[in-house]
C-alpha positions as CSV (number, residue, x, y, z in Angstrom):
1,X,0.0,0.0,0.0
2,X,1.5,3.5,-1.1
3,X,1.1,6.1,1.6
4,X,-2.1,7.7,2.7
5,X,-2.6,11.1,3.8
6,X,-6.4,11.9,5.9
7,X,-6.4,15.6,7.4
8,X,-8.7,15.0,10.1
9,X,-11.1,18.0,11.3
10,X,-13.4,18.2,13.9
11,X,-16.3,20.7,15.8
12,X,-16.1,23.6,13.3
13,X,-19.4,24.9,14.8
14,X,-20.4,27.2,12.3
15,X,-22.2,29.9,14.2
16,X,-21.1,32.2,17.1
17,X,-18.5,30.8,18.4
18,X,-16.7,29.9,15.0
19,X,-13.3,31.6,13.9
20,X,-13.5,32.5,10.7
21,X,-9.5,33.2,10.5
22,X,-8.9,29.6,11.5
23,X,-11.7,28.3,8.5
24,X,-10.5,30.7,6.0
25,X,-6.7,29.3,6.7
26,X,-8.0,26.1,6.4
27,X,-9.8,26.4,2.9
28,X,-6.3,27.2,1.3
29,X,-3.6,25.1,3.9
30,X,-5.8,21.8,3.9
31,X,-5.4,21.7,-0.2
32,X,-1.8,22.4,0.2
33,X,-1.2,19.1,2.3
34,X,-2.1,17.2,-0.9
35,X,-4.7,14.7,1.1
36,X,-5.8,11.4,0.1
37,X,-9.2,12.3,2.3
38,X,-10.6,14.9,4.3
39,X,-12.5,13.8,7.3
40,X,-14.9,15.8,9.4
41,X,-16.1,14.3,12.5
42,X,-19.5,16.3,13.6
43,X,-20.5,19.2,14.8
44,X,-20.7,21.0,11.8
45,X,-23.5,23.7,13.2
46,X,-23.5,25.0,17.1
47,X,-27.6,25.2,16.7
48,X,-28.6,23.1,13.9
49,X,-29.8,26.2,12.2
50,X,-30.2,26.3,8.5
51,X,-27.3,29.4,7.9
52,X,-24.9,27.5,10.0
53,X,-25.4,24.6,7.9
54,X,-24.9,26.6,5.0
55,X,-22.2,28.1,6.0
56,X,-20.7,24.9,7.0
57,X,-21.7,23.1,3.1
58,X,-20.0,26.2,1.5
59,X,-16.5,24.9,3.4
60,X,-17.2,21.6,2.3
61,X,-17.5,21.8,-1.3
62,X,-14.7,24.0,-0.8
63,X,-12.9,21.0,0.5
64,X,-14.6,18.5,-2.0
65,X,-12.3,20.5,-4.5
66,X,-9.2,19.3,-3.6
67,X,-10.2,15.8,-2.4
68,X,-12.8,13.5,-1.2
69,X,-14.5,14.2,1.9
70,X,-16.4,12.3,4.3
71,X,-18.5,14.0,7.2
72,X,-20.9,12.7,9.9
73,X,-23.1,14.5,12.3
74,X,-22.2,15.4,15.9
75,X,-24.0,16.0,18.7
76,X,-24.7,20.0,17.9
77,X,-25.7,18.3,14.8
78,X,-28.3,16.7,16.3
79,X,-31.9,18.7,16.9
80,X,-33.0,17.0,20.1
81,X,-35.6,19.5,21.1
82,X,-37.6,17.9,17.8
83,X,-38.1,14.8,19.3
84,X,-36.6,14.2,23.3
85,X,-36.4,10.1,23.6
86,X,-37.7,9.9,20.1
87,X,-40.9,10.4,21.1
88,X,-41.6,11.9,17.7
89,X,-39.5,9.2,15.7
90,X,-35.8,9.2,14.8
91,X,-36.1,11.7,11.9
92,X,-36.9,15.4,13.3
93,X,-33.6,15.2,15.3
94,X,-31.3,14.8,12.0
95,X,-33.9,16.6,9.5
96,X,-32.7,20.0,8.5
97,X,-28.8,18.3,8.7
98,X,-30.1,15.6,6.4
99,X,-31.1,18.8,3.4
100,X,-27.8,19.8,3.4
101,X,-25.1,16.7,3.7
102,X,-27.8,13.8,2.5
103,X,-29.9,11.1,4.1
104,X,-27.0,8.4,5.2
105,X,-25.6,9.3,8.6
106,X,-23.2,6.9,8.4
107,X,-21.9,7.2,5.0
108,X,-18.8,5.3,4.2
109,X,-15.8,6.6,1.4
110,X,-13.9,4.3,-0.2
111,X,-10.4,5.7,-1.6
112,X,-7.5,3.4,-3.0
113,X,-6.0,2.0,-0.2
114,X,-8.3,2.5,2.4
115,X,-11.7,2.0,3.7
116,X,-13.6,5.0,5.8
117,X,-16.5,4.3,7.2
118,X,-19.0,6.6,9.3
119,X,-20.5,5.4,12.3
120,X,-23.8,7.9,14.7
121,X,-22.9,8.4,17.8
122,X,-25.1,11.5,18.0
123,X,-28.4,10.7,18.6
124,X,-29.8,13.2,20.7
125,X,-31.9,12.8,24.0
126,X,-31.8,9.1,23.6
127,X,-31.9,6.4,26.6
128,X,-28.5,4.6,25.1
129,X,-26.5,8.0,26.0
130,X,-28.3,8.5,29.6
131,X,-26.1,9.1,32.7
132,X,-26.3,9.7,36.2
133,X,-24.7,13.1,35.5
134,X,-27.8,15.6,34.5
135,X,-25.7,17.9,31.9
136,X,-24.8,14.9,29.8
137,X,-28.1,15.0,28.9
138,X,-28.1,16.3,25.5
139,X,-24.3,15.9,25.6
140,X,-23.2,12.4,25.5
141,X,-23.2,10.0,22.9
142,X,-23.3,6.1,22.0
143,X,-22.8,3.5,20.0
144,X,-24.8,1.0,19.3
145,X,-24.0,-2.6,18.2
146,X,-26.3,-2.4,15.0
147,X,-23.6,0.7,13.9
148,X,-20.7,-1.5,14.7
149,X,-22.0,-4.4,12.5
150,X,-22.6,-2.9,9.7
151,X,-18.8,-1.0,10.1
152,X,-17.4,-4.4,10.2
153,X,-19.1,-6.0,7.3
154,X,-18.2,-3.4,4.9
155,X,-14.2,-3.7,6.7
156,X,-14.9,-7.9,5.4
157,X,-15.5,-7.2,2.1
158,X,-12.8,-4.3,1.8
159,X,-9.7,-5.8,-0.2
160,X,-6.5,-7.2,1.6
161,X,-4.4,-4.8,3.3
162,X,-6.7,-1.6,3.2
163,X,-6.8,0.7,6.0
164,X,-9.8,0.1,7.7
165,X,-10.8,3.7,9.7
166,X,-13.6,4.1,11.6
167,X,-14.9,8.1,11.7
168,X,-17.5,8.6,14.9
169,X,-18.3,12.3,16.8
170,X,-17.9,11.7,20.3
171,X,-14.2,10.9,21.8
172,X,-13.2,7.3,22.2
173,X,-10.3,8.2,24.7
174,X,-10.4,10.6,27.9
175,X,-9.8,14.0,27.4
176,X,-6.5,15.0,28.9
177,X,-7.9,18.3,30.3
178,X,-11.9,17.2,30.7
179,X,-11.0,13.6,32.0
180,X,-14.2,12.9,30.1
181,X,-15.2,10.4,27.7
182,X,-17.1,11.2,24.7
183,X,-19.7,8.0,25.0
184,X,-21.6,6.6,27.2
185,X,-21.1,2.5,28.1
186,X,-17.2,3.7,26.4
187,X,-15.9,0.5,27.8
188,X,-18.3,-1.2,25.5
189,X,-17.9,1.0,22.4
190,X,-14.1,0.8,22.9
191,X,-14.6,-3.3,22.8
192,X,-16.9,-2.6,19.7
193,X,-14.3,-1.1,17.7
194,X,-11.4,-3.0,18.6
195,X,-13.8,-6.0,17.2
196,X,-15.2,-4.3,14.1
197,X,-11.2,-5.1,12.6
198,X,-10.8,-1.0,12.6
199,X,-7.1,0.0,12.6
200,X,-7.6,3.5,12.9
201,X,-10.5,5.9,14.8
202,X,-11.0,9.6,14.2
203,X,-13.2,11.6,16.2
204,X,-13.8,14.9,18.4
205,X,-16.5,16.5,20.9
206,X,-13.9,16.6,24.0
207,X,-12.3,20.5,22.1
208,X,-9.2,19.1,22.9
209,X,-6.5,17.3,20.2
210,X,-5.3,14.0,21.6
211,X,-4.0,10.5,20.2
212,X,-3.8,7.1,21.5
213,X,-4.9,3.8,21.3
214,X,-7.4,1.0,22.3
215,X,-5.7,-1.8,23.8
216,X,-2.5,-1.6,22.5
217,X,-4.1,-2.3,18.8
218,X,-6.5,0.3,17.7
219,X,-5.0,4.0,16.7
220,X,-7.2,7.0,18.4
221,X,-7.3,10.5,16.8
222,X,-9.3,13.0,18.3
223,X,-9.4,16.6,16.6
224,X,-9.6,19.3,18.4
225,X,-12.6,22.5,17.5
226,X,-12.0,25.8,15.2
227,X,-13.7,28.2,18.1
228,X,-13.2,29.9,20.3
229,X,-14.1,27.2,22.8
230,X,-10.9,24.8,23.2
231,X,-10.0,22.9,26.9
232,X,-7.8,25.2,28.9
233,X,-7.6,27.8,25.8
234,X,-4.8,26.1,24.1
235,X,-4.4,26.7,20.1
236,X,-7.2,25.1,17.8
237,X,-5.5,22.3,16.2
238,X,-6.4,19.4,13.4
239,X,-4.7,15.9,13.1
240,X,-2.6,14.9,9.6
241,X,-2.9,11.2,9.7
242,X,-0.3,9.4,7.6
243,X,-0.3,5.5,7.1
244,X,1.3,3.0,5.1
245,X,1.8,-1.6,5.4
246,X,3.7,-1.0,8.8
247,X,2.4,2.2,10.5
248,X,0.1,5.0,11.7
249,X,1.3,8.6,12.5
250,X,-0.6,11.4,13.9
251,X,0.5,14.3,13.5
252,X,-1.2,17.8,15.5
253,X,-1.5,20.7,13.4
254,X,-2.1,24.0,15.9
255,X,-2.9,27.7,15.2
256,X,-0.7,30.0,15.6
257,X,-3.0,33.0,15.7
258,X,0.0,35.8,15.3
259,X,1.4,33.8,12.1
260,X,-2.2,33.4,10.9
261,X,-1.3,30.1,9.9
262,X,-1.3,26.3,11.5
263,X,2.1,24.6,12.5
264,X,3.1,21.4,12.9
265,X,3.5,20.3,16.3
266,X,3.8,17.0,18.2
267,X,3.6,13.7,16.5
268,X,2.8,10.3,17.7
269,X,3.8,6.8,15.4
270,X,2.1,3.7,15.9
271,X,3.0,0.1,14.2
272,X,0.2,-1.0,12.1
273,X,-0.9,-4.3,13.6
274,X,-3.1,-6.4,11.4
275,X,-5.6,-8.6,12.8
């Protein structure tokens, strides 16, 4: 397998809190990294209001320029207030979302050398993403093993030696700052993925950048948000993603608001284990 390059981007909240400095940098420095894919991993609006999903399709045909993209709804995404515990069915939450990115919320892209498939974690005020905690209400995520199963059927049928990535909202892995976790039951969404065959999960929601793994096997990327909202006010950052037959990098891209411009900062490589 020749290299692969994903840029990874997360939370871009179109709306009041977005920086437009940071998304106009990104509509000319993404193209310049030459990406196999671009990847957004929810929370495309802050309200789910029709101009902040416009705003956010204008950046993404922007982006569909330069490469393929795949993008998935996050939990800002996700009108809950339409239906609370679905007592109005599934589709008011994801409606107005659904006009402007399509009707699959878990779409997958298929490039040469890889397989990138979606997977909803957002799904509102739902009973799978209840805690004792009262503001995770509307907050947490999960995933449920219907998602997983179709993720790991289409990884079966994807040719030998592809890159098999998995692209959810909510973080996988505890936020360094937060000491959160993105899902709720994450010891059994963690034990999904590792068993769906994925090599590689990208994903947001915790503001923060961050990589890792899932016992020892599966490589974690979490992008961090283009706000004004980030954990501890650090830089907004995305993730380059790099892989090849024997490993995974991660590489942190961060804003360097005087330079108007992001810079490449720390970098984490992982061997690519196949299972």
């Amino acid at each position: 397998m020749s290299s692969l390059r994903l840029v990874h981007l997360s939370d871009l909240h179109f709306g009041v809190h977005s920086d437009l400095d940071q998304v106009r940098r990104l509509e000319t420095q993404v193209p310049e990294l030459e990406p196999t894919a671009i990847v957004i991993s929810g929370d495309l609006s802050q309200r789910a209001r029709h101009g902040e999903y416009q705003r956010a399709l204008a950046f993404v045909d922007r982006m569909r320029a330069h490469a393929p993209v795949l993008v998935i709804p996050g939990n800002h995404d996700a009108a809950w207030w339409a239906s609370p515990l679905g007592l109005f069915g599934r589709g008011p939450i994801h409606a107005k979302y659904r006009q402007y990115f399509g009707d699959d919320l878990s779409p997958v892209l298929e490039v040469p050398g890889a397989v990138i498939a979606g997977a909803l974690s957002a799904h509102g005020v739902a009973f799978g993403s209840m805690t004792w905690n009262l503001r995770d209400t509307a907050v947490k995520g999960h995933l449920p093993a219907g998602e997983v199963a179709r993720v790991r059927d289409r990884f079966r049928a994807a040719s030998s030696g592809a890159l098999r990535v998995v692209v959810l909202h909510h973080n996988v892995l505890r936020g360094e700052i937060s000491q959160r976790m993105g899902l709720a039951r994450w010891r059994q969404a963690q034990r999904r993925l590792r068993e769906s065959g994925a090599d590689l999960v990208l994903c947001g929601h915790d503001h923060q950048e961050g990589v890792g793994q899932i016992d020892g096997e599966t490589v974690v990327s979490t992008a961090s948000t283009h706000t004004s909202r980030t954990r501890g006010k650090r830089p907004s950052a995305f993730n380059l993603v790099t892989a090849d037959d024997t490993s995974i990098s991660v590489r942190h891209l961060c804003w360097d608001r005087d330079a108007g411009t992001f810079r490449p900062s720390d970098e984490a490589r992982f061997a690519r284990i196949r299972r």
